[in-house]
Backbone as JSON Lines, residues from 0, in Angstrom:
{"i":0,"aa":"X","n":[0.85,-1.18,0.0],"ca":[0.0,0.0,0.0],"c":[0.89,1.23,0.0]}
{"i":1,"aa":"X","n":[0.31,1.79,-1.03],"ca":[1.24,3.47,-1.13],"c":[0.75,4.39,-0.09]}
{"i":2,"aa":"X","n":[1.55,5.71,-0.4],"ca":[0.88,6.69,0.43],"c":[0.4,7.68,-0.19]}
{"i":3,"aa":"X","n":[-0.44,8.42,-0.39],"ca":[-1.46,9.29,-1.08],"c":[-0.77,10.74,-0.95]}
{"i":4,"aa":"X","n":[0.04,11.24,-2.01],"ca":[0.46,13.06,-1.67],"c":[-0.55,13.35,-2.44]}
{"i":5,"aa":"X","n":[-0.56,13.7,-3.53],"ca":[-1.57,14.49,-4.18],"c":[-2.79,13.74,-4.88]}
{"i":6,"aa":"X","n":[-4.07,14.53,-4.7],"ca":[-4.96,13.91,-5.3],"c":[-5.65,15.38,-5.64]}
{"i":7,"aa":"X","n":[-5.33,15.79,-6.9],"ca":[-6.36,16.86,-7.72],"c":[-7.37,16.51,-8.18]}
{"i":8,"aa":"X","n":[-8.33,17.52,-8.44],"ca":[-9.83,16.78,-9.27],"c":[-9.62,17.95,-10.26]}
{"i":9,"aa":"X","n":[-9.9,17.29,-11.45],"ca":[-10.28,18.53,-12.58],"c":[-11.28,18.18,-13.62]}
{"i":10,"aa":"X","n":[-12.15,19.61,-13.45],"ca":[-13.05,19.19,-14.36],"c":[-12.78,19.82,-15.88]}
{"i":11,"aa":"X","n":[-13.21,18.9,-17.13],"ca":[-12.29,19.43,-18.31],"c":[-13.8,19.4,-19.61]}
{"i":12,"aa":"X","n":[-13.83,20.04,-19.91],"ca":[-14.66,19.89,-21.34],"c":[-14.41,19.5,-22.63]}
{"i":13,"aa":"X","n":[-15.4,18.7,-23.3],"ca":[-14.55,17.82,-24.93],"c":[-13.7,19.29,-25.51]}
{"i":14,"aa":"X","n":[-12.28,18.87,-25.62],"ca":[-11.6,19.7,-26.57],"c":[-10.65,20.5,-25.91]}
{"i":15,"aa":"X","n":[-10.66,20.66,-24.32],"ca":[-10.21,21.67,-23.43],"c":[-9.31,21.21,-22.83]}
{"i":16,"aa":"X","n":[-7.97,21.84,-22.71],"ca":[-7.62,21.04,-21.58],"c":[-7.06,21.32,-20.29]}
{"i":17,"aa":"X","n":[-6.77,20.79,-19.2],"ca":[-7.18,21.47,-17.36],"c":[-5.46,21.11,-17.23]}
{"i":18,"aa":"X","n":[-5.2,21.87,-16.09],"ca":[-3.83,21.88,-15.46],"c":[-3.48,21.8,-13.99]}
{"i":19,"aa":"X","n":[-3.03,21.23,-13.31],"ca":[-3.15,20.93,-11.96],"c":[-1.27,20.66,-11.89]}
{"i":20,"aa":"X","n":[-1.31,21.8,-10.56],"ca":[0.1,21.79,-10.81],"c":[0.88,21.95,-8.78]}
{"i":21,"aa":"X","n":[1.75,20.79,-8.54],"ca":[2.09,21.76,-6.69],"c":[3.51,21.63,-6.44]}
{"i":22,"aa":"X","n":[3.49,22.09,-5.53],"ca":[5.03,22.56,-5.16],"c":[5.62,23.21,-4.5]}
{"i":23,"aa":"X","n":[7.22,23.03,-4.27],"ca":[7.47,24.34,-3.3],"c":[8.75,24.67,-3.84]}
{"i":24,"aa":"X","n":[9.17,25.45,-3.29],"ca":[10.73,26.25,-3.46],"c":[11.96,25.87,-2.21]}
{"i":25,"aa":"X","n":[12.89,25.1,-2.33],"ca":[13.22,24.41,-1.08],"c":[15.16,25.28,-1.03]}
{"i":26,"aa":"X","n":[15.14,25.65,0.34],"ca":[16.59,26.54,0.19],"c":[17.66,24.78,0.06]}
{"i":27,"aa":"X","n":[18.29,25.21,-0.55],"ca":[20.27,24.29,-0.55],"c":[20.52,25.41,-0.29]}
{"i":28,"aa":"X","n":[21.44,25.06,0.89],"ca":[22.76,26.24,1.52],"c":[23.74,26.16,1.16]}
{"i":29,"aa":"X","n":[24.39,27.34,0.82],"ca":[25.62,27.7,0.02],"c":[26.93,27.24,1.24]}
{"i":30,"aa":"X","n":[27.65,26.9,1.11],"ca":[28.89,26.75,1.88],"c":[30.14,27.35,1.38]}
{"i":31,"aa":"X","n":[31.27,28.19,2.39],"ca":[32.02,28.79,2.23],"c":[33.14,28.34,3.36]}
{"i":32,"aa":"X","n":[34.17,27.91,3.01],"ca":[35.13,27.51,3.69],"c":[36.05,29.0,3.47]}
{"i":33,"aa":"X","n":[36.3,28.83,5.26],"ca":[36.91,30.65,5.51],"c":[38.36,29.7,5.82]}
{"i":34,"aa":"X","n":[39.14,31.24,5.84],"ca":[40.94,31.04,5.68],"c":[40.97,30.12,7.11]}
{"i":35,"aa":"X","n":[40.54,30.35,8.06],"ca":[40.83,29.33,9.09],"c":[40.73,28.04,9.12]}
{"i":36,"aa":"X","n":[39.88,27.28,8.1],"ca":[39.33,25.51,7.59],"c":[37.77,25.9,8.47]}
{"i":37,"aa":"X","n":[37.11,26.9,9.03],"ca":[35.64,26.48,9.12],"c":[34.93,26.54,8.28]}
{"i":38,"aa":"X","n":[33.89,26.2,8.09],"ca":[33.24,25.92,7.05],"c":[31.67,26.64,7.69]}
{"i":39,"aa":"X","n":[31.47,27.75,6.67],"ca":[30.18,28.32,7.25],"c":[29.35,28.27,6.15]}
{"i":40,"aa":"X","n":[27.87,28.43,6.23],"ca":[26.76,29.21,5.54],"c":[26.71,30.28,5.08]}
{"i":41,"aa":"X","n":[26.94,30.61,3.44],"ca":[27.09,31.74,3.18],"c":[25.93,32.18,2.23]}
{"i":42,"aa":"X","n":[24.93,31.64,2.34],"ca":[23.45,32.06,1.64],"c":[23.06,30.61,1.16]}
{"i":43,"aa":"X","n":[21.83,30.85,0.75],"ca":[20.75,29.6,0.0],"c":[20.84,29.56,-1.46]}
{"i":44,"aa":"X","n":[21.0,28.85,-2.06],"ca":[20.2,28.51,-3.2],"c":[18.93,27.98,-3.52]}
{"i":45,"aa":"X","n":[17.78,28.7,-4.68],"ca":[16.15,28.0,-3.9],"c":[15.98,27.13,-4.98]}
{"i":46,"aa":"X","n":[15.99,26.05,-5.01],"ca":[15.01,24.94,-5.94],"c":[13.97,24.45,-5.99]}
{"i":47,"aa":"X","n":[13.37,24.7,-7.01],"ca":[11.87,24.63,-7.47],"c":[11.7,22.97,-7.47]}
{"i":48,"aa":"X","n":[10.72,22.31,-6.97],"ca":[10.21,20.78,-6.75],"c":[8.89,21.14,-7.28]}
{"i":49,"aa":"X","n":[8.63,20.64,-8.09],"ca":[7.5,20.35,-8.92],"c":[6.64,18.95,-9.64]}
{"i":50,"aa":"X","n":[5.19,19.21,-9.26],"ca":[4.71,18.18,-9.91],"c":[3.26,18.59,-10.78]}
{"i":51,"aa":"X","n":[3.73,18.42,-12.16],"ca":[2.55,19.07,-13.17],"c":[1.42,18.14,-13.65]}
{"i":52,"aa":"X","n":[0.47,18.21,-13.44],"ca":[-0.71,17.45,-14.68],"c":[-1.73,18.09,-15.49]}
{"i":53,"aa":"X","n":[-1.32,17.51,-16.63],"ca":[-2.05,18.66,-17.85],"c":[-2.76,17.36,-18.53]}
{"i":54,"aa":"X","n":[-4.24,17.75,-18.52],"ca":[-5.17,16.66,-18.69],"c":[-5.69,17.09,-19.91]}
{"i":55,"aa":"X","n":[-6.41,16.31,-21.03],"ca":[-7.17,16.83,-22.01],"c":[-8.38,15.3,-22.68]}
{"i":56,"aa":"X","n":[-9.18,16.08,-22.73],"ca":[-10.63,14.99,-22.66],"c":[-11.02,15.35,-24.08]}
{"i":57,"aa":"X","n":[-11.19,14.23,-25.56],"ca":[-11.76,14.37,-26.84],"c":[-12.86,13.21,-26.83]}
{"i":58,"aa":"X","n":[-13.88,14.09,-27.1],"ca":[-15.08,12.8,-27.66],"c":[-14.78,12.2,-28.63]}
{"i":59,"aa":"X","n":[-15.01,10.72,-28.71],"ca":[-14.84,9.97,-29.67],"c":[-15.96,9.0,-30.15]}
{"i":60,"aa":"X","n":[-16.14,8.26,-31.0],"ca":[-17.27,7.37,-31.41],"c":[-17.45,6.42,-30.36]}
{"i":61,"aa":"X","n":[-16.78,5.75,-29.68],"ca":[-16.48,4.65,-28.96],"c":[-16.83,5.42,-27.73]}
{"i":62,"aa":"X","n":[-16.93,7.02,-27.07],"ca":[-17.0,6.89,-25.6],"c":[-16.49,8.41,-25.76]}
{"i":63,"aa":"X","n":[-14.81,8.15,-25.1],"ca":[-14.0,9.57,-25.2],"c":[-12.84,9.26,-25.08]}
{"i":64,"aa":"X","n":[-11.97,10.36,-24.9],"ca":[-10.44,9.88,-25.4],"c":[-9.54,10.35,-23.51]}
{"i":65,"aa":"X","n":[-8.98,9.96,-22.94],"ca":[-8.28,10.93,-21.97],"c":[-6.86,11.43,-22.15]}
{"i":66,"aa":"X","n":[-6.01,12.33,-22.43],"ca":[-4.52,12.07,-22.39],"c":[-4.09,13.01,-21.03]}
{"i":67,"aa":"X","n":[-3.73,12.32,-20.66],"ca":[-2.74,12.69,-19.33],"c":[-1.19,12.89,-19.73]}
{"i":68,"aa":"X","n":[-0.13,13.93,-18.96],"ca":[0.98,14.32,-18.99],"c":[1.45,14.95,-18.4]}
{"i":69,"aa":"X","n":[2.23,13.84,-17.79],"ca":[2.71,14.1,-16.14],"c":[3.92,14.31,-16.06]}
{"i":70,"aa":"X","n":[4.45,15.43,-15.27],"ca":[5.66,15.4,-15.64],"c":[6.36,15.99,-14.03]}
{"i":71,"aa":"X","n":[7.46,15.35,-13.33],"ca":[8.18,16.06,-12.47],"c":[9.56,16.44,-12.27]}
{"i":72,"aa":"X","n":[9.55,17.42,-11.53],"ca":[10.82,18.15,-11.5],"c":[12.25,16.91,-11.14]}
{"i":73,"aa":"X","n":[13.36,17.23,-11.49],"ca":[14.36,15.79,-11.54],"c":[14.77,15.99,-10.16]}
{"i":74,"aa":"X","n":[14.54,17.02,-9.05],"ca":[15.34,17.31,-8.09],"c":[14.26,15.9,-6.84]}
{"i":75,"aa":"X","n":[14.84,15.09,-6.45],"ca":[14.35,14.36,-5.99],"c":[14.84,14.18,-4.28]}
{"i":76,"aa":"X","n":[16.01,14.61,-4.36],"ca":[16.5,14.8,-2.98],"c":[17.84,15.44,-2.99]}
{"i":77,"aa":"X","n":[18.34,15.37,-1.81],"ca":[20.01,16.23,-1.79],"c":[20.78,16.13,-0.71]}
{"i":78,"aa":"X","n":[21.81,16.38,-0.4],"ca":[22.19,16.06,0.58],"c":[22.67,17.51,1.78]}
């Protein structure tokens, strides 16, 4: 059994298509090794974590069509 992060609902009309998109902006800290060998914090860098879904619904003879396209950001973790 998985664990449930996102669950969007979108409603889409034949021909249209809906976007459902979340995320955050996460600091990486910059490191600066000073003339003595300490090693401090010398600002953030912010990386964008993203997860997009761009839905699109076509009527068809048979019913309807769905295409989904999902796509996420490569930053997956860090150290």
């Amino acid at each position: 059994m998985s664990d449930t992060f996102l669950s969007p609902m979108l409603i889409i009309r034949d021909g249209k298509k809906g976007k459902w998109g979340g995320g955050e902006s996460y600091p990486i800290p910059r490191y600066t090794t000073q003339e003595n060998g300490s090693v401090v914090i010398s600002g953030y860098d912010y990386v964008d974590t993203v997860f997009q879904l761009l839905a699109s619904v076509t009527e068809t003879i048979k019913g309807g069509s769905l295409a989904l396209d999902i796509s996420i950001s490569s930053v997956t973790s860090f150290i």
